[in-house]
Residue, then its C-alpha position, 0 to 999 in steps of 0.5 A: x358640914x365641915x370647915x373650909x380651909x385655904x391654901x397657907x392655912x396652918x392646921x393640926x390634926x390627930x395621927x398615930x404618933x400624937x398631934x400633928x401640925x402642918x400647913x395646907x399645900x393644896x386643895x383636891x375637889x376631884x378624886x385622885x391617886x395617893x400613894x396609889x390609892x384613890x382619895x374620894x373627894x369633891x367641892x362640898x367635901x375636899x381633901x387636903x394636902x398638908x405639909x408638916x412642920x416638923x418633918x415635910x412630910x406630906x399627908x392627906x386629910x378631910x376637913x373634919x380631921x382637921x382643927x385650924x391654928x391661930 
């Protein structure tokens, strides 16, 4: 099972560029269109909107890929 994480949860995760971090914008419980492709989501396994800090980019992750900051 993987760790619940809020909206305003500061969180950093693995990408292809290194470490990145970011703030949780939103939680998804339902699937729904990403950049034209559907997320697979639900209330025991949400995906989440993040917000990086260095960039405003906007990605999607599980909960597993995530780690919260303190």
């Amino acid at each position: 099972m993987s760790t619940e994480f809020r909206i305003g949860d500061h969180v950093r995760w693995n990408s292809e560029a290194g470490m990145v971090s970011g703030i949780i914008r939103k939680v998804h419980k339902e699937n729904f269109q990403f950049r034209g492709r559907t997320r697979h989501c639900s209330p025991e396994a949400p995906q989440y909107e993040i917000e990086s800090d260095k960039t405003g980019h906007i990605a999607m992750h599980k909960g597993t890929a995530l780690k919260r900051i303190h």
